[in-house]
PDB file of N, CA, C and O in Angstrom, chain B, residues numbered from 101:
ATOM      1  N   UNK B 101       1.528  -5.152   5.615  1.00  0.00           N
ATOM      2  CA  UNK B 101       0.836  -5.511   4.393  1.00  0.00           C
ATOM      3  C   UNK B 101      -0.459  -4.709   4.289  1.00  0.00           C
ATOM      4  O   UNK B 101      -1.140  -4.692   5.314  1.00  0.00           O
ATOM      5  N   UNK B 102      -0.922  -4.031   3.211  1.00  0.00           N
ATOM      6  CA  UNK B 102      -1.626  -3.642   2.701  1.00  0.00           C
ATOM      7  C   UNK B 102      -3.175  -3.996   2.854  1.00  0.00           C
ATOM      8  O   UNK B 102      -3.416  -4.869   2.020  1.00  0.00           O
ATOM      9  N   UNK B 103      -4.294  -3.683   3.561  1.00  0.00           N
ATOM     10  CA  UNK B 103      -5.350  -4.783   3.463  1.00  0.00           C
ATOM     11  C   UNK B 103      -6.139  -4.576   1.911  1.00  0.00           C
ATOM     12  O   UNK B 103      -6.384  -3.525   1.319  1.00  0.00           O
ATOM     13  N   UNK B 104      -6.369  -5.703   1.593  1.00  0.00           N
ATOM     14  CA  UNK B 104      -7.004  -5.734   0.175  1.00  0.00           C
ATOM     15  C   UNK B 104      -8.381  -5.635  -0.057  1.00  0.00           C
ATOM     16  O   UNK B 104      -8.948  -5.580  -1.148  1.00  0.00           O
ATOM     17  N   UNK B 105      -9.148  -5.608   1.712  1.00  0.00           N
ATOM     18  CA  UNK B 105     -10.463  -5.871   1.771  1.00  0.00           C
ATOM     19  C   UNK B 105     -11.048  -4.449   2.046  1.00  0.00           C
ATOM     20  O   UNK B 105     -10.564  -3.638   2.835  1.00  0.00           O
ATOM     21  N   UNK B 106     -12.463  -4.220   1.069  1.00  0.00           N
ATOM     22  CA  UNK B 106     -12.598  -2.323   1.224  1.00  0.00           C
ATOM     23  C   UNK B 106     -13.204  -2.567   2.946  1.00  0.00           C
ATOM     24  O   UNK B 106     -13.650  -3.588   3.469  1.00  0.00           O
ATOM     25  N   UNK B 107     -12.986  -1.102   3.545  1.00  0.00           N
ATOM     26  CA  UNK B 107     -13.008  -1.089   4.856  1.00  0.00           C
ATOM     27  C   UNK B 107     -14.365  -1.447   5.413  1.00  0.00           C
ATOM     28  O   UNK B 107     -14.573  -1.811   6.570  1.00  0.00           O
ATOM     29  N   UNK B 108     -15.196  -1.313   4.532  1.00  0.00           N
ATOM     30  CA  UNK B 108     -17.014  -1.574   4.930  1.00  0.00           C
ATOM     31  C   UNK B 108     -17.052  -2.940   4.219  1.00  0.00           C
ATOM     32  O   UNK B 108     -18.124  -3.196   3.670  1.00  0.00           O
ATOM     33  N   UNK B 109     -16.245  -3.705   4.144  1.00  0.00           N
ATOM     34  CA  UNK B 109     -16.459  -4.939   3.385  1.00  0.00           C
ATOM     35  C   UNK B 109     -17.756  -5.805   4.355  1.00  0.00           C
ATOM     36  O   UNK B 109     -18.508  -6.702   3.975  1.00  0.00           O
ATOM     37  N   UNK B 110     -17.683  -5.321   5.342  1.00  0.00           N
ATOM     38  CA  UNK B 110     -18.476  -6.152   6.625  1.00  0.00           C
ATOM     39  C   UNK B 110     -19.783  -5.692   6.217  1.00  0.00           C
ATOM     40  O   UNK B 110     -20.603  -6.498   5.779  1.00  0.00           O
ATOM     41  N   UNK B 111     -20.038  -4.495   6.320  1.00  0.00           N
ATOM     42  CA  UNK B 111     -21.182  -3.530   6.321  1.00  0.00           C
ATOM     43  C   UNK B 111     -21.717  -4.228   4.928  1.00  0.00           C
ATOM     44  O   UNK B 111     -22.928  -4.417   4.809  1.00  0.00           O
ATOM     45  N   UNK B 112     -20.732  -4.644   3.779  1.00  0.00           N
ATOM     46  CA  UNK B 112     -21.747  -4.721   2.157  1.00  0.00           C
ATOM     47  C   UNK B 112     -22.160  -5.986   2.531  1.00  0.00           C
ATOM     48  O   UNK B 112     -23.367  -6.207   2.424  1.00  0.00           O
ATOM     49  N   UNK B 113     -21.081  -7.321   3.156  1.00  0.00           N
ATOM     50  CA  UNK B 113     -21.818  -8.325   3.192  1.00  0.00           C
ATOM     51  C   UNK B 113     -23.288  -8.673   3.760  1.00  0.00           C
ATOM     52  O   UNK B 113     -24.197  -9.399   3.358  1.00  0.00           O
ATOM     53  N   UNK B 114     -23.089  -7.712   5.031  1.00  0.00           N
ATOM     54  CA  UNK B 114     -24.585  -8.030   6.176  1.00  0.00           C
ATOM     55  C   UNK B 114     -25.221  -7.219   5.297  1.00  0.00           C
ATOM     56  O   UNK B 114     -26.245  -7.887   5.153  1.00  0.00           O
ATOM     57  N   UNK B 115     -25.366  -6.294   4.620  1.00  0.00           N
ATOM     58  CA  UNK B 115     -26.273  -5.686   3.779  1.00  0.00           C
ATOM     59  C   UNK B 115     -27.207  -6.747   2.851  1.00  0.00           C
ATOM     60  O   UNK B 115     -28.403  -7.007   2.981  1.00  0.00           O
ATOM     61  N   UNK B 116     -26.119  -7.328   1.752  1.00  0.00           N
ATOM     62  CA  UNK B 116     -26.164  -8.683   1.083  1.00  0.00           C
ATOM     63  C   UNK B 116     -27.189  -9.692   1.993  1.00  0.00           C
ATOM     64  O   UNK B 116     -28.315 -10.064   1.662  1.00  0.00           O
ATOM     65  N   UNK B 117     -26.633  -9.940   2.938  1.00  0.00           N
ATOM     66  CA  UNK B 117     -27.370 -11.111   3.508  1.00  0.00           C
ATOM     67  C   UNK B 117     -28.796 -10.777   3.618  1.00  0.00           C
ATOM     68  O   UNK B 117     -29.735 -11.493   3.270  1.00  0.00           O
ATOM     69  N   UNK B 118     -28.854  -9.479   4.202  1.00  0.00           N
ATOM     70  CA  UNK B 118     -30.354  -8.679   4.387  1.00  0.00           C
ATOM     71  C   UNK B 118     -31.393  -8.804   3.598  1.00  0.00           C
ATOM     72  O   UNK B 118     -32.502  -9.335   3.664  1.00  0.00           O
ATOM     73  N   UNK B 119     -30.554  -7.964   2.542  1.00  0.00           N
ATOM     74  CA  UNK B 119     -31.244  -7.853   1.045  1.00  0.00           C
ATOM     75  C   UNK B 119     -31.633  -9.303   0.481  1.00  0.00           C
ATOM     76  O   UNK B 119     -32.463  -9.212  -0.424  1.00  0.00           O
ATOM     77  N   UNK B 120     -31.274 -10.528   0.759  1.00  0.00           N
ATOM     78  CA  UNK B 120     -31.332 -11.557  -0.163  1.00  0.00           C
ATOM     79  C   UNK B 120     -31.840 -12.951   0.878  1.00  0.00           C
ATOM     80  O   UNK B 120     -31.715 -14.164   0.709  1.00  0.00           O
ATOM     81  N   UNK B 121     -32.519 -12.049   2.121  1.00  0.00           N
ATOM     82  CA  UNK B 121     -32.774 -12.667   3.161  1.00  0.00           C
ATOM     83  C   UNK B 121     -31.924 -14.274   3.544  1.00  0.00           C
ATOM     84  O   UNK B 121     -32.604 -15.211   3.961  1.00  0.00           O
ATOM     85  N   UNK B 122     -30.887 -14.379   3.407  1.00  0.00           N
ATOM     86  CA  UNK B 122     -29.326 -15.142   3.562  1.00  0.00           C
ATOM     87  C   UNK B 122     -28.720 -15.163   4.946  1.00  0.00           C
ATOM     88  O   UNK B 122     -27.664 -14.549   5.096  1.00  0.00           O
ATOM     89  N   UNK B 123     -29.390 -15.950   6.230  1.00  0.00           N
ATOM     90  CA  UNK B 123     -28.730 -15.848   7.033  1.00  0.00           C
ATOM     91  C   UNK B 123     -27.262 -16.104   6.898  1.00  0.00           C
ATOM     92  O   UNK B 123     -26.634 -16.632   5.981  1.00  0.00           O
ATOM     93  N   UNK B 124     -26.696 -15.372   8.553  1.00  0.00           N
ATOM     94  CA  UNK B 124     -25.234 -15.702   8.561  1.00  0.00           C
ATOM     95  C   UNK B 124     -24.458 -16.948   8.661  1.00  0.00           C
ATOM     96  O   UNK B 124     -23.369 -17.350   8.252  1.00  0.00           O
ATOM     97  N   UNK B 125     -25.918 -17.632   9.704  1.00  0.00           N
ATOM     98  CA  UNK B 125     -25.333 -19.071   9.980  1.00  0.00           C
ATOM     99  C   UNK B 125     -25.129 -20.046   8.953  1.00  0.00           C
ATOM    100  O   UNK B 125     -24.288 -20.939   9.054  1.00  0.00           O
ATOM    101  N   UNK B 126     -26.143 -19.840   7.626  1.00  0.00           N
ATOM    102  CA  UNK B 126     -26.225 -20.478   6.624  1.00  0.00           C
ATOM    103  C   UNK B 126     -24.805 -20.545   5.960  1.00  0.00           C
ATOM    104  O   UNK B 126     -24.239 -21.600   5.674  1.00  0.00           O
ATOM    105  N   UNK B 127     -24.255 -19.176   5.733  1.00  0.00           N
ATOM    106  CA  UNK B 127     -22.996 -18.720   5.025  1.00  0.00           C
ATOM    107  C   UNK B 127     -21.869 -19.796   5.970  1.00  0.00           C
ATOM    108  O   UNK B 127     -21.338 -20.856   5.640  1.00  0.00           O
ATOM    109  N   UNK B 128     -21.793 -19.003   7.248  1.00  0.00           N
ATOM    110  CA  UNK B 128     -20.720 -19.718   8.275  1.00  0.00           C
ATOM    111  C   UNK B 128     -21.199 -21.437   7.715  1.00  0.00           C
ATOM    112  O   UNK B 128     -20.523 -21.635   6.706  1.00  0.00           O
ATOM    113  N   UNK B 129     -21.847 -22.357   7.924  1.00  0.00           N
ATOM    114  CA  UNK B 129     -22.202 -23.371   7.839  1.00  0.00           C
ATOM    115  C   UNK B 129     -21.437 -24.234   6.438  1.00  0.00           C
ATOM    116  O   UNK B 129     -20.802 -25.288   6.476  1.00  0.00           O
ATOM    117  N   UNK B 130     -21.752 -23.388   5.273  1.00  0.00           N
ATOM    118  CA  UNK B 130     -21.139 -23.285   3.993  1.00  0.00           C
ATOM    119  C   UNK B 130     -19.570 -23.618   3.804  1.00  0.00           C
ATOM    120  O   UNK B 130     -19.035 -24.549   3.203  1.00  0.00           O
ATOM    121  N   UNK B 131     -18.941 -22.390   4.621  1.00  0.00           N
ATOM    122  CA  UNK B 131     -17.702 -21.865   4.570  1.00  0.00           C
ATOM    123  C   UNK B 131     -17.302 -22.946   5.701  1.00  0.00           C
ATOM    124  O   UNK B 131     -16.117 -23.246   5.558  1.00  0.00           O
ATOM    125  N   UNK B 132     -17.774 -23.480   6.544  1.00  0.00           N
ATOM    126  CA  UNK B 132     -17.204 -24.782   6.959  1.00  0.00           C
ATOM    127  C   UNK B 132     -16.599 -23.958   8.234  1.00  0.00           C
ATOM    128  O   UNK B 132     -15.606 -24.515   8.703  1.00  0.00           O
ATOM    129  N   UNK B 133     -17.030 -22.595   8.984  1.00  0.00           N
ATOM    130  CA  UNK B 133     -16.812 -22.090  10.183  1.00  0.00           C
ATOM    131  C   UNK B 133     -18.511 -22.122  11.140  1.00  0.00           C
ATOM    132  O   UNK B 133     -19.609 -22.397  10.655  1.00  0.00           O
ATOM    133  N   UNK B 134     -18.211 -21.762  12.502  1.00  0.00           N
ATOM    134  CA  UNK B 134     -18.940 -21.851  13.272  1.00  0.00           C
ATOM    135  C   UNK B 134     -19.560 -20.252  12.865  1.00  0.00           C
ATOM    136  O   UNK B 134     -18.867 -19.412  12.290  1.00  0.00           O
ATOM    137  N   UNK B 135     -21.062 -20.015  13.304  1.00  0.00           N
ATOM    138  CA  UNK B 135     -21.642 -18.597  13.643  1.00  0.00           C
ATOM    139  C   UNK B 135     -20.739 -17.975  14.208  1.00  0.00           C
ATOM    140  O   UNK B 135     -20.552 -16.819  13.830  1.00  0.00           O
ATOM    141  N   UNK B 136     -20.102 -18.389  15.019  1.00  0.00           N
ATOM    142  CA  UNK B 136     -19.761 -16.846  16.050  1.00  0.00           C
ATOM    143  C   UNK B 136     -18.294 -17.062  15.230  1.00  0.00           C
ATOM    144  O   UNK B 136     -17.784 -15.977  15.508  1.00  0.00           O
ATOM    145  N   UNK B 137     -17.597 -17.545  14.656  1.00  0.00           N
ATOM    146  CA  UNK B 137     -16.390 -17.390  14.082  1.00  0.00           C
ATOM    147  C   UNK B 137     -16.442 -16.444  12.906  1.00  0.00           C
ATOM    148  O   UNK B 137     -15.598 -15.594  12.625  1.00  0.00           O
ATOM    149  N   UNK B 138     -17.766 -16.772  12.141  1.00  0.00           N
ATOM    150  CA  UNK B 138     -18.259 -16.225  11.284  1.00  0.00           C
ATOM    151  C   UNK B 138     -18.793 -14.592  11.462  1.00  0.00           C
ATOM    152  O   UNK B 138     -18.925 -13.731  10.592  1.00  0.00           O
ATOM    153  N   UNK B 139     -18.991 -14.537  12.631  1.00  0.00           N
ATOM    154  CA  UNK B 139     -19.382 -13.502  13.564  1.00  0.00           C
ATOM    155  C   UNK B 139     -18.682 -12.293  13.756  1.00  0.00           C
ATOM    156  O   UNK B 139     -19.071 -11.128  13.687  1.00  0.00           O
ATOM    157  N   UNK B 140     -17.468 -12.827  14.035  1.00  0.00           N
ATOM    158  CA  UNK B 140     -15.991 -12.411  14.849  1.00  0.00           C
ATOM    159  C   UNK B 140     -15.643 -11.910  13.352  1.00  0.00           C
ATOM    160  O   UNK B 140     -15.231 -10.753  13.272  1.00  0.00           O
ATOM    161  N   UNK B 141     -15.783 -12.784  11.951  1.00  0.00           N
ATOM    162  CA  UNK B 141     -14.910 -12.078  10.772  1.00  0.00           C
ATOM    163  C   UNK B 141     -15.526 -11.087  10.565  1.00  0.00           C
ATOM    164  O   UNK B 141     -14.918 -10.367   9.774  1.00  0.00           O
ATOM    165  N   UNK B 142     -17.097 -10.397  11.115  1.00  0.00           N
ATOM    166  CA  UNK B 142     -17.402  -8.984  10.849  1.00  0.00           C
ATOM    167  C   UNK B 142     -17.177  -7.917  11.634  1.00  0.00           C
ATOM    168  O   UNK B 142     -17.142  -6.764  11.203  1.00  0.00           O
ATOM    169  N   UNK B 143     -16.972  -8.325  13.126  1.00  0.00           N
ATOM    170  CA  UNK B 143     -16.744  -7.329  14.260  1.00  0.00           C
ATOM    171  C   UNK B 143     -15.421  -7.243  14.284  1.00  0.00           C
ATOM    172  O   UNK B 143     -15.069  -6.134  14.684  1.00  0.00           O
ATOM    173  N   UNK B 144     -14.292  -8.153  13.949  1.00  0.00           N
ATOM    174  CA  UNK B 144     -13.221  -7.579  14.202  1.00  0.00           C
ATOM    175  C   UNK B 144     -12.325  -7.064  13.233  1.00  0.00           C
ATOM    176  O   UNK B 144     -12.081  -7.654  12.181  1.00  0.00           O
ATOM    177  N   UNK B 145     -11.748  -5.799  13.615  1.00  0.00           N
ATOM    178  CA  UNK B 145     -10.596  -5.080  12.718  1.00  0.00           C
ATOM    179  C   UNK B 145     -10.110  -6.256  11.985  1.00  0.00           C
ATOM    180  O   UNK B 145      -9.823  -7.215  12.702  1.00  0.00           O
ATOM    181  N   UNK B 146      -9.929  -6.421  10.539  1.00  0.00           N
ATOM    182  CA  UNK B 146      -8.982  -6.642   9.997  1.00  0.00           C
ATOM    183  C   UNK B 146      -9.378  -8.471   9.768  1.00  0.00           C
ATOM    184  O   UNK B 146      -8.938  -9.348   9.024  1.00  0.00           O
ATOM    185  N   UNK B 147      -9.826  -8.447  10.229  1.00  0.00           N
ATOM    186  CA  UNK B 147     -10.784 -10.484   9.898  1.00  0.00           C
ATOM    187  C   UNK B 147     -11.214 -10.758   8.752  1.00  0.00           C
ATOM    188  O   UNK B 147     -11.224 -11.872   8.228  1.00  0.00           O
ATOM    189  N   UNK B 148     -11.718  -9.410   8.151  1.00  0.00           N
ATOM    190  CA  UNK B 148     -12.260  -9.624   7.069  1.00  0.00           C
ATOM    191  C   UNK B 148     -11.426  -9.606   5.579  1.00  0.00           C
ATOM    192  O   UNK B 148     -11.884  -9.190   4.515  1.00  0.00           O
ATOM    193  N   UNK B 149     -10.560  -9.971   5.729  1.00  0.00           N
ATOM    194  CA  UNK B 149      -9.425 -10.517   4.876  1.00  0.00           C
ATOM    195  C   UNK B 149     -10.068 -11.318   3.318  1.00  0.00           C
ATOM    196  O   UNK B 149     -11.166 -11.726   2.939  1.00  0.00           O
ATOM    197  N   UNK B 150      -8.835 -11.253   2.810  1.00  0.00           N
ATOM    198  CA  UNK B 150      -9.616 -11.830   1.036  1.00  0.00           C
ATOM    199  C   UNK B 150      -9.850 -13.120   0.993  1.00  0.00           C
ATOM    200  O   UNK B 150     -10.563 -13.669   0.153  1.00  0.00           O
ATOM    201  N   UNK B 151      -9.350 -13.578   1.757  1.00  0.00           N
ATOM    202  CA  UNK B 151      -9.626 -15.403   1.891  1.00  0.00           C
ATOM    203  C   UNK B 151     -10.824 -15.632   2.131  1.00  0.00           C
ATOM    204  O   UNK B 151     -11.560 -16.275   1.383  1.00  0.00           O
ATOM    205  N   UNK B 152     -11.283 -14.928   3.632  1.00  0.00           N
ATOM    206  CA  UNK B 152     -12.707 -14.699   3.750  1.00  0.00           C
ATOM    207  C   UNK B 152     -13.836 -14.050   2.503  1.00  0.00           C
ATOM    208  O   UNK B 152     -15.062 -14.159   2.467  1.00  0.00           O
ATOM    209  N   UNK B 153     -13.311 -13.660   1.960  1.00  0.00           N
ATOM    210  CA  UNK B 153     -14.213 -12.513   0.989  1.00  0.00           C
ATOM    211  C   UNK B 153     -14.647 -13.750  -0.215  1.00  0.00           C
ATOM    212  O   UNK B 153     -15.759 -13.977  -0.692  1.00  0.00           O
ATOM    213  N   UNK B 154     -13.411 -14.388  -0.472  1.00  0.00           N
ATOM    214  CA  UNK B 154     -13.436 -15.251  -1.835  1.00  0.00           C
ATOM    215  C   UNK B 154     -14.581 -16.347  -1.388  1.00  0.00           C
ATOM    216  O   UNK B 154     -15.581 -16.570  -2.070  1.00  0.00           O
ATOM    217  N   UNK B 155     -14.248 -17.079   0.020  1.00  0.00           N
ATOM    218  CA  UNK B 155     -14.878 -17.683   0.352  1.00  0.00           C
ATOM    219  C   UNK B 155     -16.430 -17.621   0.860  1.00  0.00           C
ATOM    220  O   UNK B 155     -17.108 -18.597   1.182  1.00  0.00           O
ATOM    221  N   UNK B 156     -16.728 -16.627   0.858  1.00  0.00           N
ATOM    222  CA  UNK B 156     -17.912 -15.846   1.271  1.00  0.00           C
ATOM    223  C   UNK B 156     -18.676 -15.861  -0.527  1.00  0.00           C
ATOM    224  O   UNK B 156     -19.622 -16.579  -0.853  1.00  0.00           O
ATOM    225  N   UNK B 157     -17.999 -14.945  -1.385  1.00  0.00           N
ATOM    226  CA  UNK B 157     -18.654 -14.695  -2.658  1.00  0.00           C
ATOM    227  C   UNK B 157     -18.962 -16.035  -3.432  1.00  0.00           C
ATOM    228  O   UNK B 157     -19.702 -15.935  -4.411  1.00  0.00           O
ATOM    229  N   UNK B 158     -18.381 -17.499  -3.034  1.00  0.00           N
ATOM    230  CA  UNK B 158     -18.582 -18.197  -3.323  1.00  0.00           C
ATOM    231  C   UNK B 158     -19.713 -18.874  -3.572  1.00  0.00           C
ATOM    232  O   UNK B 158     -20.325 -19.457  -4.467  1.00  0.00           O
ATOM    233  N   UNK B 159     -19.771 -18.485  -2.098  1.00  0.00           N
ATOM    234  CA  UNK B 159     -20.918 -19.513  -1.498  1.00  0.00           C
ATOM    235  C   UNK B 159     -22.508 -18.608  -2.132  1.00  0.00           C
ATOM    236  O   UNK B 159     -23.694 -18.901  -2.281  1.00  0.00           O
ATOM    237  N   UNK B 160     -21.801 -17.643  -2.306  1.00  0.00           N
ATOM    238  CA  UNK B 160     -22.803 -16.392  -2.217  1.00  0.00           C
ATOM    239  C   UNK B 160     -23.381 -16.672  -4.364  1.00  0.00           C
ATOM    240  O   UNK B 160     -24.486 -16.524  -4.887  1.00  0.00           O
ATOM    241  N   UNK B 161     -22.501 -16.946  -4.766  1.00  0.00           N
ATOM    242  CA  UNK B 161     -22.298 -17.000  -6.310  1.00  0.00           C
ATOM    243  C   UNK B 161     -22.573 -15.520  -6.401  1.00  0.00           C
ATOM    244  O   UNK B 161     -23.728 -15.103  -6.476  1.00  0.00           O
ATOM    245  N   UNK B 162     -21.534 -14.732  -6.395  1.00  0.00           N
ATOM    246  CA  UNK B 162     -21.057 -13.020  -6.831  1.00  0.00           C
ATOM    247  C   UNK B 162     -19.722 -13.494  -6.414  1.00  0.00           C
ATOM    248  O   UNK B 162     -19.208 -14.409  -5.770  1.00  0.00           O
ATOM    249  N   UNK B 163     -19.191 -11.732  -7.535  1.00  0.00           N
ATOM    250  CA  UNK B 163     -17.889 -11.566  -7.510  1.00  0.00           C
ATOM    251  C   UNK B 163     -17.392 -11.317  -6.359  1.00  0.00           C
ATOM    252  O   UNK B 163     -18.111 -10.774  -5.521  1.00  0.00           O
ATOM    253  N   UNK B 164     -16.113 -11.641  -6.066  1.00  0.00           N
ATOM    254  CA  UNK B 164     -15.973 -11.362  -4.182  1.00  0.00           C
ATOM    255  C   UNK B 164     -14.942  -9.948  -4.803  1.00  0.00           C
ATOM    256  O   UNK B 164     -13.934  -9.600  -4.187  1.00  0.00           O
ATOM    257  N   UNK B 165     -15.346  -9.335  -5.942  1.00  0.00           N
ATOM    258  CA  UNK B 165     -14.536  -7.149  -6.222  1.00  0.00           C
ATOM    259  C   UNK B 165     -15.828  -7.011  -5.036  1.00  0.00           C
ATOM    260  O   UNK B 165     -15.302  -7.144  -3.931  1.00  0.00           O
ATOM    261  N   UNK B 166     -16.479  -6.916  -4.976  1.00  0.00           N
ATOM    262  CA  UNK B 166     -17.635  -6.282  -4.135  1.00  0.00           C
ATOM    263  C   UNK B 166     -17.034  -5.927  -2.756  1.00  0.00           C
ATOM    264  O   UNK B 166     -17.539  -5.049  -2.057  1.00  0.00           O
ATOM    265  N   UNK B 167     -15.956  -6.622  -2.387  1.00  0.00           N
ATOM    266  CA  UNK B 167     -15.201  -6.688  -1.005  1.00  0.00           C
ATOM    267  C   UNK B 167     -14.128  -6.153  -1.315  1.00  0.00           C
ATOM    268  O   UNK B 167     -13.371  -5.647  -0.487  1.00  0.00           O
ATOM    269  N   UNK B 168     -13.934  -6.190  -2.465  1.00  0.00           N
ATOM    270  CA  UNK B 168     -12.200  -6.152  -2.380  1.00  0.00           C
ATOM    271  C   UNK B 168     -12.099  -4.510  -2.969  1.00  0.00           C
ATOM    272  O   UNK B 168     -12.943  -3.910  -3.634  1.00  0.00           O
ATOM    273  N   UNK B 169     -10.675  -3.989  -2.444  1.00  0.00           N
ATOM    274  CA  UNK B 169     -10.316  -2.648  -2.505  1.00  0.00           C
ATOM    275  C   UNK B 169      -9.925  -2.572  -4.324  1.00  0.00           C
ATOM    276  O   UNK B 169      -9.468  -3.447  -5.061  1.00  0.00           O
ATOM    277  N   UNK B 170     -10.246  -1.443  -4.552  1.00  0.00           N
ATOM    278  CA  UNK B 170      -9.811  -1.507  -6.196  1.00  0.00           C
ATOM    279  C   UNK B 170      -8.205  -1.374  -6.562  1.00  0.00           C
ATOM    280  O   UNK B 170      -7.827  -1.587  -7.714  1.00  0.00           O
ATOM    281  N   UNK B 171      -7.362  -1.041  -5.603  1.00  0.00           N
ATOM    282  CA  UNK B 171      -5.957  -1.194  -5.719  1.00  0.00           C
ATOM    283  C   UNK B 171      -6.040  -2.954  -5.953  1.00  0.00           C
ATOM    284  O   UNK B 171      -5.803  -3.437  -7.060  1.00  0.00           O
ATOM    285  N   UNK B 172      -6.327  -3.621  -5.022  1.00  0.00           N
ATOM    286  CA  UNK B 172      -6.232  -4.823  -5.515  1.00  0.00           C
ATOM    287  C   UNK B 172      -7.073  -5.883  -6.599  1.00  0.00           C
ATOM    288  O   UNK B 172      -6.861  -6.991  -7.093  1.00  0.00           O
ATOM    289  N   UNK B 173      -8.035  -4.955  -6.646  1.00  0.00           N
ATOM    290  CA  UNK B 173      -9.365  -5.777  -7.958  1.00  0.00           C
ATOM    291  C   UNK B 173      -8.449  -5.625  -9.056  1.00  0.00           C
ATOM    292  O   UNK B 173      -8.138  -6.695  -9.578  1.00  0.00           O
ATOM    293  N   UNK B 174      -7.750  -4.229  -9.725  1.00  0.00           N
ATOM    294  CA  UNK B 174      -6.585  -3.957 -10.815  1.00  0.00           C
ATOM    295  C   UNK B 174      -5.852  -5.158 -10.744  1.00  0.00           C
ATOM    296  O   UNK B 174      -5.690  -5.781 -11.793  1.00  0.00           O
ATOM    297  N   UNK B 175      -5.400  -5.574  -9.738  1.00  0.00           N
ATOM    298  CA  UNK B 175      -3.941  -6.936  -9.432  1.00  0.00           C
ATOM    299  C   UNK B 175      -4.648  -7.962 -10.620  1.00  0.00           C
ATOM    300  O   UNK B 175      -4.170  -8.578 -11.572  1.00  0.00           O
ATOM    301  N   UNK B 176      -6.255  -7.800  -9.977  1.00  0.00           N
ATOM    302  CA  UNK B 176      -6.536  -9.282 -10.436  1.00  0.00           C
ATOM    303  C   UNK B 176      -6.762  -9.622 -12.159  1.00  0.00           C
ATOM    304  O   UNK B 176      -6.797 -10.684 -12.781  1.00  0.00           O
ATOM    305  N   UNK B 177      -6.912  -7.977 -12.638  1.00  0.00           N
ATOM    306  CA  UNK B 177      -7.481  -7.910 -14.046  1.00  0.00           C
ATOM    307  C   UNK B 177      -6.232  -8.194 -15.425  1.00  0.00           C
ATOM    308  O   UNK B 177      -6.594  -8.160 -16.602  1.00  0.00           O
TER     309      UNK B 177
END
């Protein structure tokens, strides 16, 4: 399967958090996961999946296209 999430999806979120001074634990806390689970969805290959993304932009109030690959943002339009 195809991943739907752009490959720096990790890199824009911790950017995000930076920029909008938004800890991680706050987000993880939100999303109803632990820090280091929350942790693990940025360090590891392929974690960072659209479930995560939706659930992330949520909490975040932004669009979760910011994560997502434009082959699949088209799906959604």
């Amino acid at each position: 399967m195809a991943n739907v999430t752009k490959e720096n999806a990790n890199l824009i979120l911790e950017k995000y958090l930076e920029e909008h001074g938004i800890s991680k634990t706050f987000v993880a806390n939100k999303i109803g996961i632990t820090p280091q689970a929350f942790n693990r969805r940025l360090r590891v290959n392929g974690a960072f999946d659209a479930d995560f993304a939706f659930k992330v932009s949520k909490v975040l109030g932004i669009s979760p296209t910011i994560f997502l690959s434009s082959s699949y943002t088209k799906r959604l339009n």
